[in-house]
ZAFI-959950 format. One record per atom (N, C-alpha, C): residue number from 0; atom name; x negated, y, z. Coordinates in steps of 0.1 Angstrom, whole numbers, plus 2048, in hexadecimal, padded with zeros to 3 digits. Example, Ala and Ser with C-alpha at 12.3 -4.5 7.8 and 13.67 -1.06 7.14 Angstrom:
BEGIN
<site><vopa>0</vopa><loke>N</loke><X>77C</X><Y>7C7</Y><Z>84E</Z></site>
<site><vopa>0</vopa><loke>CA</loke><X>785</X><Y>7D3</Y><Z>84E</Z></site>
<site><vopa>0</vopa><loke>C</loke><X>77C</X><Y>7DF</Y><Z>84E</Z></site>
<site><vopa>1</vopa><loke>N</loke><X>780</X><Y>7EA</Y><Z>847</Z></site>
<site><vopa>1</vopa><loke>CA</loke><X>777</X><Y>7F5</Y><Z>847</Z></site>
<site><vopa>1</vopa><loke>C</loke><X>77F</X><Y>800</Y><Z>84F</Z></site>
//
This chain:
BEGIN
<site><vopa>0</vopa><loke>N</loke><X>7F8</X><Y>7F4</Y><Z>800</Z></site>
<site><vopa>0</vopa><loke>CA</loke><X>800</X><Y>800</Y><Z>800</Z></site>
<site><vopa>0</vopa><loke>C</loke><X>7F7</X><Y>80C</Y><Z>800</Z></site>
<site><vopa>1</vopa><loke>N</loke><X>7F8</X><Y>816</Y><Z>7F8</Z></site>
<site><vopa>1</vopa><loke>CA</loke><X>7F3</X><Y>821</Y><Z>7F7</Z></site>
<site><vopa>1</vopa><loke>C</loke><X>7FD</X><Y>82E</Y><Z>7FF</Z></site>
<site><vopa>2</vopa><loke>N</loke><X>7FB</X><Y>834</Y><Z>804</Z></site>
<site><vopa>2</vopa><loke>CA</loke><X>801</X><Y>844</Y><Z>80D</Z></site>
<site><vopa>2</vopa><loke>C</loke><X>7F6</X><Y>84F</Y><Z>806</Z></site>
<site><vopa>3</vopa><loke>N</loke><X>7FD</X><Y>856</Y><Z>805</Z></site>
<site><vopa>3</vopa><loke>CA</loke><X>7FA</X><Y>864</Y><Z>801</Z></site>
<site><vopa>3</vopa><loke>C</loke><X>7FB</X><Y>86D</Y><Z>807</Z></site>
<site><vopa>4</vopa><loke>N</loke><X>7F0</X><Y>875</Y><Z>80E</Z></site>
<site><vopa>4</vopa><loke>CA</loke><X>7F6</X><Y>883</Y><Z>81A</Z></site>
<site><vopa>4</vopa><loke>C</loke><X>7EB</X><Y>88B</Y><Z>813</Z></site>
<site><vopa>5</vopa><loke>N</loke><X>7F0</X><Y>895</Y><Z>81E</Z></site>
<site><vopa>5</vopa><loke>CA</loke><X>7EB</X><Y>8A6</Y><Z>819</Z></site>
<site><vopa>5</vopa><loke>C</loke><X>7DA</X><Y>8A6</Y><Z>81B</Z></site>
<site><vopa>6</vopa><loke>N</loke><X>7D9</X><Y>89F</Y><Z>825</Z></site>
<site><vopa>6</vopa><loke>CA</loke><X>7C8</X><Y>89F</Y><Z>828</Z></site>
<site><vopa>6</vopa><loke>C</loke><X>7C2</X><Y>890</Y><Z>82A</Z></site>
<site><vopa>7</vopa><loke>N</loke><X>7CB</X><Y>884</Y><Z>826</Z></site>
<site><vopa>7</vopa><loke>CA</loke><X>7C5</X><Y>878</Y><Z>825</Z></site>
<site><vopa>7</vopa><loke>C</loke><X>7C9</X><Y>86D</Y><Z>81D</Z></site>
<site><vopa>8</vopa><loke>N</loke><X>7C4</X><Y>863</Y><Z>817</Z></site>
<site><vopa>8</vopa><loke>CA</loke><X>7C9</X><Y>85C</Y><Z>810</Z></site>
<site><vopa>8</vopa><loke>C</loke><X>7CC</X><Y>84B</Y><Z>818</Z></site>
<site><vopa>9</vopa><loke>N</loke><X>7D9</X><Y>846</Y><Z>81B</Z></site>
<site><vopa>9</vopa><loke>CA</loke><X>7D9</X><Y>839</Y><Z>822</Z></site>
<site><vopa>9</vopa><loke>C</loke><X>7D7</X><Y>830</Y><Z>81B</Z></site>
<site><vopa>10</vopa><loke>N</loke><X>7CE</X><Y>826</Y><Z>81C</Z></site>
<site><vopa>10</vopa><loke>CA</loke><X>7CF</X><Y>814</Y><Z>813</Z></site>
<site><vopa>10</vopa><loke>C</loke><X>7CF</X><Y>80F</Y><Z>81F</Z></site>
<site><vopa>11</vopa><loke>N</loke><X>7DC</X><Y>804</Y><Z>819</Z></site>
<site><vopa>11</vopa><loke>CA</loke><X>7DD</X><Y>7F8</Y><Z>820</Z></site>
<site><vopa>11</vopa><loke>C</loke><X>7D9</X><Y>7EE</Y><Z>818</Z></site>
<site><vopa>12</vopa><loke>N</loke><X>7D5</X><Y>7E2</Y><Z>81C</Z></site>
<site><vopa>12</vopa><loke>CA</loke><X>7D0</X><Y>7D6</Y><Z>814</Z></site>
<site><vopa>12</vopa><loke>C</loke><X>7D4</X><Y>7CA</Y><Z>81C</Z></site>
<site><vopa>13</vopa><loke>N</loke><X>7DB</X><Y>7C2</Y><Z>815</Z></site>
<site><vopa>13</vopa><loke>CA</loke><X>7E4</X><Y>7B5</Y><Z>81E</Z></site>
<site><vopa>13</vopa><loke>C</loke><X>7D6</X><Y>7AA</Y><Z>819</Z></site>
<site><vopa>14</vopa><loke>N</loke><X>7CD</X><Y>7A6</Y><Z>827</Z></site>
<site><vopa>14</vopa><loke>CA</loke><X>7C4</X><Y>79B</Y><Z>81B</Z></site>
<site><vopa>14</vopa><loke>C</loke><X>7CC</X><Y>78C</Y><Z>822</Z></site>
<site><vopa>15</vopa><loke>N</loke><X>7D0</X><Y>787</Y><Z>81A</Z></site>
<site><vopa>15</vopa><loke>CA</loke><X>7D6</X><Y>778</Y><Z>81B</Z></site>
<site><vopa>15</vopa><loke>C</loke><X>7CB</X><Y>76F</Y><Z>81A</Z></site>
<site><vopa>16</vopa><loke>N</loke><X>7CD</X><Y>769</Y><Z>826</Z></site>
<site><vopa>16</vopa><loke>CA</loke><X>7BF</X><Y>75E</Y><Z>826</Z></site>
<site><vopa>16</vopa><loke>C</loke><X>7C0</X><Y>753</Y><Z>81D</Z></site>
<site><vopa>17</vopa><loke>N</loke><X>7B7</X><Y>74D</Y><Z>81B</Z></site>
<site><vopa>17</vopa><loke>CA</loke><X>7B8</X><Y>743</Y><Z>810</Z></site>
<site><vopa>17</vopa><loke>C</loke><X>7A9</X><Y>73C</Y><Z>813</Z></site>
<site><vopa>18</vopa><loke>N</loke><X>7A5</X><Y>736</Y><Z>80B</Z></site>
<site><vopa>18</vopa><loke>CA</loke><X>796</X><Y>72B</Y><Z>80F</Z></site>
<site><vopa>18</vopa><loke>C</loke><X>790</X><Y>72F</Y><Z>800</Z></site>
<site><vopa>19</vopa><loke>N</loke><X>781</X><Y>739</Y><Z>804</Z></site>
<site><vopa>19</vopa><loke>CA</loke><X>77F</X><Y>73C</Y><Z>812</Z></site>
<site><vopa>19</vopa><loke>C</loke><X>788</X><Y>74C</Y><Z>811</Z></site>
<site><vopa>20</vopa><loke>N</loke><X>783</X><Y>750</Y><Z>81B</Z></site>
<site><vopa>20</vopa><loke>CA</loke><X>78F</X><Y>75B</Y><Z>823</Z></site>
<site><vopa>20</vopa><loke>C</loke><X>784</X><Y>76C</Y><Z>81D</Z></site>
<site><vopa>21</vopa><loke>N</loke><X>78A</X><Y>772</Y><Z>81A</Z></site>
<site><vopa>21</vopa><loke>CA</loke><X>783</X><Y>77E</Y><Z>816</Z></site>
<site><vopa>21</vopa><loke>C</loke><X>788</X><Y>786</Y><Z>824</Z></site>
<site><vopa>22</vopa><loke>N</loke><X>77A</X><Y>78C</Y><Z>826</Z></site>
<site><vopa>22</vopa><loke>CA</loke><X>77D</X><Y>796</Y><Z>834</Z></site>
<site><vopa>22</vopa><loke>C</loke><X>77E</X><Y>7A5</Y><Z>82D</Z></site>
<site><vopa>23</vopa><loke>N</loke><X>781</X><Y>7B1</Y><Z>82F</Z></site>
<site><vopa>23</vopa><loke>CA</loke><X>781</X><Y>7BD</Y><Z>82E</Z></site>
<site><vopa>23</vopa><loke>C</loke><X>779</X><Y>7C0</Y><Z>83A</Z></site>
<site><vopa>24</vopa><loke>N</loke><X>766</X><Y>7C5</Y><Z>838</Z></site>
<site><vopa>24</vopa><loke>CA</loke><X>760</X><Y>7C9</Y><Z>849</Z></site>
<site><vopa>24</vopa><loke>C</loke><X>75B</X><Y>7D9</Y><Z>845</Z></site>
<site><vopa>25</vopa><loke>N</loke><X>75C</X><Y>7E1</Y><Z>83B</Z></site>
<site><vopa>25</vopa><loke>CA</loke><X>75F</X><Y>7EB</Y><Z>83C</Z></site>
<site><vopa>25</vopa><loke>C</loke><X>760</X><Y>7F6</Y><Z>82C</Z></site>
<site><vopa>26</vopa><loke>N</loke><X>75F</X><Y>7FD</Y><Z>829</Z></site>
<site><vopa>26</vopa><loke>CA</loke><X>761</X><Y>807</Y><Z>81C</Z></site>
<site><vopa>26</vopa><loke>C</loke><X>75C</X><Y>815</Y><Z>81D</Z></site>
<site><vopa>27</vopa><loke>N</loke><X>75B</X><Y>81E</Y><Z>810</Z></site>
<site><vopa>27</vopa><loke>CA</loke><X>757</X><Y>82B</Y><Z>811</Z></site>
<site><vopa>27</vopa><loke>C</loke><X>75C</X><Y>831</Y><Z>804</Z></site>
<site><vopa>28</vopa><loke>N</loke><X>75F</X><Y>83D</Y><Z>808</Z></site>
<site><vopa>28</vopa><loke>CA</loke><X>766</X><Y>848</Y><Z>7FC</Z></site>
<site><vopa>28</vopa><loke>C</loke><X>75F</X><Y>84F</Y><Z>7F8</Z></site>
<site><vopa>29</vopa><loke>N</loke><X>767</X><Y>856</Y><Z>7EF</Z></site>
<site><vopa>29</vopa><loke>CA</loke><X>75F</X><Y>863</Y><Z>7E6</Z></site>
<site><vopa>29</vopa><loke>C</loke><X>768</X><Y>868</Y><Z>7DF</Z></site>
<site><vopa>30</vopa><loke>N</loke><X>76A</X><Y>876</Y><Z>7E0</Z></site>
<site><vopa>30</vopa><loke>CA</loke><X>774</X><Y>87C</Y><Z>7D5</Z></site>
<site><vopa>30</vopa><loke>C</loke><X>76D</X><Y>882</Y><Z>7CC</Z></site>
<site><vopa>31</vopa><loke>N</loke><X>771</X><Y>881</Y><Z>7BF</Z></site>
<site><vopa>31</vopa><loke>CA</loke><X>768</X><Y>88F</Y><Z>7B9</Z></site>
<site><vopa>31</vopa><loke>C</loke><X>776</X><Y>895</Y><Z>7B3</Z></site>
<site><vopa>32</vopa><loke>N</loke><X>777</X><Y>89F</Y><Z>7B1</Z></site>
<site><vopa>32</vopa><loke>CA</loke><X>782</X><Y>8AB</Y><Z>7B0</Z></site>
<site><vopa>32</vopa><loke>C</loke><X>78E</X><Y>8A3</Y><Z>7B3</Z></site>
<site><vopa>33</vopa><loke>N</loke><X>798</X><Y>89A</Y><Z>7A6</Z></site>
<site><vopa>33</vopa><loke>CA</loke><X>7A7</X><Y>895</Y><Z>7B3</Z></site>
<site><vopa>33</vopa><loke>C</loke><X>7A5</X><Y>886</Y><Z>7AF</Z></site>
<site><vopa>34</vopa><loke>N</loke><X>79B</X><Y>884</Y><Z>7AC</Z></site>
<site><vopa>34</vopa><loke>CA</loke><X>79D</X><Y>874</Y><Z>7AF</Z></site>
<site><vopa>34</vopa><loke>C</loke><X>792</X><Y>871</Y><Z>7B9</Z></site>
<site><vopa>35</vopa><loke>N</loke><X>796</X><Y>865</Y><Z>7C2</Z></site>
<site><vopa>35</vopa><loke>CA</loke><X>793</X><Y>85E</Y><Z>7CD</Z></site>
<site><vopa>35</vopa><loke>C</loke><X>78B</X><Y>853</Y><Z>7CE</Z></site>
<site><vopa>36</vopa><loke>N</loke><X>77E</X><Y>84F</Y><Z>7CC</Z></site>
<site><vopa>36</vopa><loke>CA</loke><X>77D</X><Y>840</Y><Z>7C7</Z></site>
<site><vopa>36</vopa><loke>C</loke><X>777</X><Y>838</Y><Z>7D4</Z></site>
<site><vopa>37</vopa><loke>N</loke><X>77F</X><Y>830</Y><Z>7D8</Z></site>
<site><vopa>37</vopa><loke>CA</loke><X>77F</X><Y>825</Y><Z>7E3</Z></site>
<site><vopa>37</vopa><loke>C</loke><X>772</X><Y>819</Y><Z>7DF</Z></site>
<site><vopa>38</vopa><loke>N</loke><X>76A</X><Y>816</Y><Z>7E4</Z></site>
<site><vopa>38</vopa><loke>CA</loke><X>763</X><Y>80B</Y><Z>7E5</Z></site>
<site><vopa>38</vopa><loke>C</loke><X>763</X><Y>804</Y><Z>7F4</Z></site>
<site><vopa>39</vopa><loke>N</loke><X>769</X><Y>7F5</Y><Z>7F0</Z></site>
<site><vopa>39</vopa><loke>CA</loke><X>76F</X><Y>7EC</Y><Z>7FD</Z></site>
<site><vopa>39</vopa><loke>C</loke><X>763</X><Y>7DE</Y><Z>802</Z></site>
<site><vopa>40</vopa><loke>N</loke><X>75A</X><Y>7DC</Y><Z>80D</Z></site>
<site><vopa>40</vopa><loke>CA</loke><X>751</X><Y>7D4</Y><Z>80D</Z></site>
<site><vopa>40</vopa><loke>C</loke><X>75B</X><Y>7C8</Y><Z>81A</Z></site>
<site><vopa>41</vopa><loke>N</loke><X>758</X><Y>7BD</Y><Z>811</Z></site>
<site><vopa>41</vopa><loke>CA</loke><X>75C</X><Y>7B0</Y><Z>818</Z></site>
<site><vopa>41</vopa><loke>C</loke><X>753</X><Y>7A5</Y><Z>81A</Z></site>
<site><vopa>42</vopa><loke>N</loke><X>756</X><Y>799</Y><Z>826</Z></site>
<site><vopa>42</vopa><loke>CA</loke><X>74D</X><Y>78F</Y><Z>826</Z></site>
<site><vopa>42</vopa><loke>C</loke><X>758</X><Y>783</Y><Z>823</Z></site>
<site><vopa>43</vopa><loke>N</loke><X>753</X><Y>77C</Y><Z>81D</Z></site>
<site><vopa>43</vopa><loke>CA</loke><X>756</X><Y>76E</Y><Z>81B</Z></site>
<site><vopa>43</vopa><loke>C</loke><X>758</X><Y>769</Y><Z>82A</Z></site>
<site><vopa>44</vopa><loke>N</loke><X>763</X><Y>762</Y><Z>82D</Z></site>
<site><vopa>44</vopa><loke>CA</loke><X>765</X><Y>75B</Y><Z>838</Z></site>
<site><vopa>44</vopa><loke>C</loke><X>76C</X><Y>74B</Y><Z>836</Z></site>
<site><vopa>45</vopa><loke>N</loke><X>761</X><Y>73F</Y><Z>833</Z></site>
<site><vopa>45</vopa><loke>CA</loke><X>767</X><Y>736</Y><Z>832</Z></site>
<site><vopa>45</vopa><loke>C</loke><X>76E</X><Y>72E</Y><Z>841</Z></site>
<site><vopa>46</vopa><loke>N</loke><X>77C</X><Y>72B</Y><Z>840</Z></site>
<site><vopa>46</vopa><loke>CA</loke><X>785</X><Y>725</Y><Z>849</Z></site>
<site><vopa>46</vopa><loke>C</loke><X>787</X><Y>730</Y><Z>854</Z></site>
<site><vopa>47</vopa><loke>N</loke><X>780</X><Y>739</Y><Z>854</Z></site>
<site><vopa>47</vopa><loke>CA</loke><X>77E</X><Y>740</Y><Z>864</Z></site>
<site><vopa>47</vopa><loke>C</loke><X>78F</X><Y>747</Y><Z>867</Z></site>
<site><vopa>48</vopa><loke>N</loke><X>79A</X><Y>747</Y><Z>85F</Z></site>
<site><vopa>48</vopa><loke>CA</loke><X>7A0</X><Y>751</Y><Z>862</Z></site>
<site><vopa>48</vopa><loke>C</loke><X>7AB</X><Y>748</Y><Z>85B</Z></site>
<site><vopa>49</vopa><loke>N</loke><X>7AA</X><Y>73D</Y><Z>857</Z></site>
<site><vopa>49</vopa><loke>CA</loke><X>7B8</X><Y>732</Y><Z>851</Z></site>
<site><vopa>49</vopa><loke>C</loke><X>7C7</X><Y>735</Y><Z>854</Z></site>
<site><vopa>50</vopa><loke>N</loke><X>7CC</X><Y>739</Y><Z>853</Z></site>
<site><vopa>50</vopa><loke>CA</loke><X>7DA</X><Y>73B</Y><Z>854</Z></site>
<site><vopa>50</vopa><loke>C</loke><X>7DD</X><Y>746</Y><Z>85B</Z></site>
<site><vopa>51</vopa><loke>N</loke><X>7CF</X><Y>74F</Y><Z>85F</Z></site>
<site><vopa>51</vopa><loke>CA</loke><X>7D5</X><Y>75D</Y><Z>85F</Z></site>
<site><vopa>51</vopa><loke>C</loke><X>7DB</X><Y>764</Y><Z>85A</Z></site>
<site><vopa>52</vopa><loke>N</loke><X>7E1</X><Y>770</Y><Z>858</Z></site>
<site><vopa>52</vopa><loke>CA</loke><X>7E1</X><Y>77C</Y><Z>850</Z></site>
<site><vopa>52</vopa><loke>C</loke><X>7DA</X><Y>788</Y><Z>853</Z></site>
<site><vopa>53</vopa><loke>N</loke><X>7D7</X><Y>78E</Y><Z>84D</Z></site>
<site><vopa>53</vopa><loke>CA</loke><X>7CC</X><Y>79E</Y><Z>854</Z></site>
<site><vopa>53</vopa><loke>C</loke><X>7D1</X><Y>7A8</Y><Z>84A</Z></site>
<site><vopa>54</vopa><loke>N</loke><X>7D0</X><Y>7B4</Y><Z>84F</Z></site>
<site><vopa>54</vopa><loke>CA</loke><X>7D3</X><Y>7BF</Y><Z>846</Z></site>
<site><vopa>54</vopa><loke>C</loke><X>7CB</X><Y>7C8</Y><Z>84D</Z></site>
<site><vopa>55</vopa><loke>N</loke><X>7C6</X><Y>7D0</Y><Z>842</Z></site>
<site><vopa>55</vopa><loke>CA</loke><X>7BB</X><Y>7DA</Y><Z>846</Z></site>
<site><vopa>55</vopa><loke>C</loke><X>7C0</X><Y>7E8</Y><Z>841</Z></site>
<site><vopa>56</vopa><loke>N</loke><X>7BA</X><Y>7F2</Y><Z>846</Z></site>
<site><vopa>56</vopa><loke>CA</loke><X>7BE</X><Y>7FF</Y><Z>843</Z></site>
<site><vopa>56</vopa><loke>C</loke><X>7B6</X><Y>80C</Y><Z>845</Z></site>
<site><vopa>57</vopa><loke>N</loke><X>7B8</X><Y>812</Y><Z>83B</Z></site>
<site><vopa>57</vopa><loke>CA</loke><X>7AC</X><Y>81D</Y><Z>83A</Z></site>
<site><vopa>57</vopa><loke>C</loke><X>7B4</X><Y>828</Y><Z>83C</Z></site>
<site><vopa>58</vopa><loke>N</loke><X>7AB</X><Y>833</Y><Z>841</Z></site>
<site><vopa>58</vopa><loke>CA</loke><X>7B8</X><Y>83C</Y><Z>83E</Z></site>
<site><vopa>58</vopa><loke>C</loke><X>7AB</X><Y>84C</Y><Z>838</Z></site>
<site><vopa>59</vopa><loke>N</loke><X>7A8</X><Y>84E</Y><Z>831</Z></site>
<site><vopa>59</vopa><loke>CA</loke><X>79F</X><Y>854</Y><Z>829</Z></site>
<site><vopa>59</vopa><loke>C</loke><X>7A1</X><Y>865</Y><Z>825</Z></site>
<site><vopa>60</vopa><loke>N</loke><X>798</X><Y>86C</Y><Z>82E</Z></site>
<site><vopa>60</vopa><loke>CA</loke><X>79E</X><Y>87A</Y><Z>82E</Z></site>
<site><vopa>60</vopa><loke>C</loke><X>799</X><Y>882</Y><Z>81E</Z></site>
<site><vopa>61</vopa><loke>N</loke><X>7A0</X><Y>88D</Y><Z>819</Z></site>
<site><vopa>61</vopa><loke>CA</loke><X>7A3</X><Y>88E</Y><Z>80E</Z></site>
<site><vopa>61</vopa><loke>C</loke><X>7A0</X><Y>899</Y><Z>80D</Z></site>
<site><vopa>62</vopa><loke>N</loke><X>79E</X><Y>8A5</Y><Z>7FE</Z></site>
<site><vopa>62</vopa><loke>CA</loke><X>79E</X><Y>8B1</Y><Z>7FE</Z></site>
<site><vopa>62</vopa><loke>C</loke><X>7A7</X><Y>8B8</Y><Z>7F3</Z></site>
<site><vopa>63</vopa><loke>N</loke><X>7AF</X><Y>8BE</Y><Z>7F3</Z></site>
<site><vopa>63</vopa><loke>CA</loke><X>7BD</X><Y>8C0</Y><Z>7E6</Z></site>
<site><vopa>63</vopa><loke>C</loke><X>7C2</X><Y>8B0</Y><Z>7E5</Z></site>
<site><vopa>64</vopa><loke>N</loke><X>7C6</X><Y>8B5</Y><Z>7D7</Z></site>
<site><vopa>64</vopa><loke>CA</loke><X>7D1</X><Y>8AB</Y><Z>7D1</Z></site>
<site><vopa>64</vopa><loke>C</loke><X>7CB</X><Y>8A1</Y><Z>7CE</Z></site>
<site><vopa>65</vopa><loke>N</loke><X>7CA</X><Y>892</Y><Z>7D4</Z></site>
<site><vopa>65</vopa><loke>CA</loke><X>7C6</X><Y>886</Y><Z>7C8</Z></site>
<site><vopa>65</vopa><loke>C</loke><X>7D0</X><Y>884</Y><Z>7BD</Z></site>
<site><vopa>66</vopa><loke>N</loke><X>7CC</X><Y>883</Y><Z>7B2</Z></site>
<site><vopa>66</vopa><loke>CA</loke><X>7D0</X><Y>880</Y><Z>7A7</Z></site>
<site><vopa>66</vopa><loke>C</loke><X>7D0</X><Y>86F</Y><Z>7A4</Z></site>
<site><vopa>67</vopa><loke>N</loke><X>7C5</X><Y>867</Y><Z>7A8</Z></site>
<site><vopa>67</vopa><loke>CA</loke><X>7BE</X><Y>85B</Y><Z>7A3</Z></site>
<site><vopa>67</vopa><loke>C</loke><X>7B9</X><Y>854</Y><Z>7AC</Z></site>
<site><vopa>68</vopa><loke>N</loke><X>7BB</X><Y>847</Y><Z>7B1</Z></site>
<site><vopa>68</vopa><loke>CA</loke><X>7B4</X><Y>841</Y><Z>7BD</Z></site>
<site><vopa>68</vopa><loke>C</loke><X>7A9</X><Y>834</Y><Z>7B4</Z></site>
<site><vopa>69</vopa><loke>N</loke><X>79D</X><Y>837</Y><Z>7B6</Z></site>
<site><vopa>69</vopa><loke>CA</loke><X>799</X><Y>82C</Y><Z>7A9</Z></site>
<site><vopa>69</vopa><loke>C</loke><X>793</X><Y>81E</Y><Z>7B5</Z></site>
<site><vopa>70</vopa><loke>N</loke><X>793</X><Y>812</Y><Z>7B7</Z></site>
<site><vopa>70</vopa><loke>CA</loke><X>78E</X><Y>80A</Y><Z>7BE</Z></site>
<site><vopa>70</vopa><loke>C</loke><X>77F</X><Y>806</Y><Z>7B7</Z></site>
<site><vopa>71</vopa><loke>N</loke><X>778</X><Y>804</Y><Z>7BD</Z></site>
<site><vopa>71</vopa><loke>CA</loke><X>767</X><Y>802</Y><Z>7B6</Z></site>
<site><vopa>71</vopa><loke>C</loke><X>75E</X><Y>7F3</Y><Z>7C3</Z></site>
<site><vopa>72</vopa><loke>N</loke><X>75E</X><Y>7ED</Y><Z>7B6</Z></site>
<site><vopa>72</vopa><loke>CA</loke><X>756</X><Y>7E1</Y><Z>7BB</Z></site>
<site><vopa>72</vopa><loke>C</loke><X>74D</X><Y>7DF</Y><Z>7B1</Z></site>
<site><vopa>73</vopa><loke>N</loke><X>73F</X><Y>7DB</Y><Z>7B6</Z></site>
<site><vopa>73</vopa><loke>CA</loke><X>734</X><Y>7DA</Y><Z>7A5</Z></site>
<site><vopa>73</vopa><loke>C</loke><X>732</X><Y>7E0</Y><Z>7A1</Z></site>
<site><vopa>74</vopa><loke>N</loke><X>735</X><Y>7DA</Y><Z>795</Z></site>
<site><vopa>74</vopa><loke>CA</loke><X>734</X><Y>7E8</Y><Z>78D</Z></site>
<site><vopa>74</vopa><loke>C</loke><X>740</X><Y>7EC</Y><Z>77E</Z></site>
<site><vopa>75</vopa><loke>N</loke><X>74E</X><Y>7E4</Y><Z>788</Z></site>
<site><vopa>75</vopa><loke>CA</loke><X>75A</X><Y>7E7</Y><Z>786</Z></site>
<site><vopa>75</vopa><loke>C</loke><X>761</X><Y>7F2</Y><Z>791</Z></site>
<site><vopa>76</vopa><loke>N</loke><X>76C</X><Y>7FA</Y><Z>786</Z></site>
<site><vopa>76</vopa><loke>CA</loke><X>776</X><Y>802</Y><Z>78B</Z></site>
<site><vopa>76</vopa><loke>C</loke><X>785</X><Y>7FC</Y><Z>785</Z></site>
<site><vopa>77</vopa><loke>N</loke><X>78A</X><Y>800</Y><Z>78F</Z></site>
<site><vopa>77</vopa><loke>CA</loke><X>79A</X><Y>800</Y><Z>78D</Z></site>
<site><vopa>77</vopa><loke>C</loke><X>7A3</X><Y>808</Y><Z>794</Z></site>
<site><vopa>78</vopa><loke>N</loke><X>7AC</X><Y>813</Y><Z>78B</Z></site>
<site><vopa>78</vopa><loke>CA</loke><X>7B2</X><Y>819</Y><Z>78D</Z></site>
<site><vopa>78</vopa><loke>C</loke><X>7C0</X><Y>812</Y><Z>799</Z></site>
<site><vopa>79</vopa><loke>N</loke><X>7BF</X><Y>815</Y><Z>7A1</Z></site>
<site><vopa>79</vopa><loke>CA</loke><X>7CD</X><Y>80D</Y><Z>7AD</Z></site>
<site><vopa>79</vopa><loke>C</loke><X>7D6</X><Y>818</Y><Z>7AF</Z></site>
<site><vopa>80</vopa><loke>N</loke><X>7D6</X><Y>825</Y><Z>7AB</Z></site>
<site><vopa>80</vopa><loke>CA</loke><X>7E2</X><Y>82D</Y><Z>7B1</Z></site>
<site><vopa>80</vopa><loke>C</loke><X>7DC</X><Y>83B</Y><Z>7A8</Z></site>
<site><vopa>81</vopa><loke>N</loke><X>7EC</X><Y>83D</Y><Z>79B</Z></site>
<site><vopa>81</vopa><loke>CA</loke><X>7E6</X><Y>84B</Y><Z>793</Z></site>
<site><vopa>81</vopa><loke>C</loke><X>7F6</X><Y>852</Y><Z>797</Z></site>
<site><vopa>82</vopa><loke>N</loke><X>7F1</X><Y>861</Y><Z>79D</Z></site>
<site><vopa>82</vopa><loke>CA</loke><X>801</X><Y>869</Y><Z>79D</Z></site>
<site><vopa>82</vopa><loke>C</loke><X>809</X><Y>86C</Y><Z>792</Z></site>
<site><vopa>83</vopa><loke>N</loke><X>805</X><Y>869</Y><Z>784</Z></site>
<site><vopa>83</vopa><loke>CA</loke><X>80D</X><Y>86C</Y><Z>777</Z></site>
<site><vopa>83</vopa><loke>C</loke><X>814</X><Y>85D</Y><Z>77A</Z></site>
<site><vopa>84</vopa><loke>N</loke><X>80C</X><Y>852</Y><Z>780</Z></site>
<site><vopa>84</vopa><loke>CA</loke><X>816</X><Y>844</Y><Z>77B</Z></site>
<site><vopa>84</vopa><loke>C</loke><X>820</X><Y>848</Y><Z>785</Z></site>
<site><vopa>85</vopa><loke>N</loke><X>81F</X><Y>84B</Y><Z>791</Z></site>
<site><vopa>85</vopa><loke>CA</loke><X>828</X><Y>84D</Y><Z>7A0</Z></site>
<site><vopa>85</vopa><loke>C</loke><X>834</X><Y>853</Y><Z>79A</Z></site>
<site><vopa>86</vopa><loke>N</loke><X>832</X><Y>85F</Y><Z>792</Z></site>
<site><vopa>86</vopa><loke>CA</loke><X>840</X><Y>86A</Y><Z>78E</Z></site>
<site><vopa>86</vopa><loke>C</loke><X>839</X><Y>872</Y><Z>799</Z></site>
<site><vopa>87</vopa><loke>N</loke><X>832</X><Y>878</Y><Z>7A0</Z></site>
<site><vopa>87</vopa><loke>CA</loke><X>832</X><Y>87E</Y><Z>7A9</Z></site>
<site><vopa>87</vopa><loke>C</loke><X>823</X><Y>88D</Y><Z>7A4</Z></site>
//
């Protein structure tokens, strides 16, 4: 789930365990003018967390308007939240 406020941007992330278990143990931002790009660091967790659920959440302070939230792992991006698709 993505939130949108005046001075922060909220991600939620539902990680559903599975074998092995991806952890969320932490991330860092960067805006440049109104897009936002999130980079998310996880550990591999085999069995440790089996039939848990975990949800993690960031809550990421902001400057004007985001326009674009781009997610970045590698040396891949992916656009996860644009305000022209929202209507907003």
């Amino acid at each position: 789930m993505i939130e949108i406020g005046e001075n922060e941007v909220t991600l939620s992330c539902f990680n559903p365990s599975s074998f092995p278990a991806g952890v969320i143990i932490g991330h860092i931002s960067k805006q440049e003018g109104d897009t936002l790009y999130v980079g998310v660091k996880y550990r591999i967790l085999i069995g440790a967390f089996l039939g848990d659920d975990m949800t993690s959440e960031f809550r990421l302070p902001v400057e004007g308007q985001v326009n674009q939230i781009v997610l970045k792992g590698g040396n891949e991006e992916r656009i996860v939240w644009n305000r022209e698709d929202m209507g907003k």
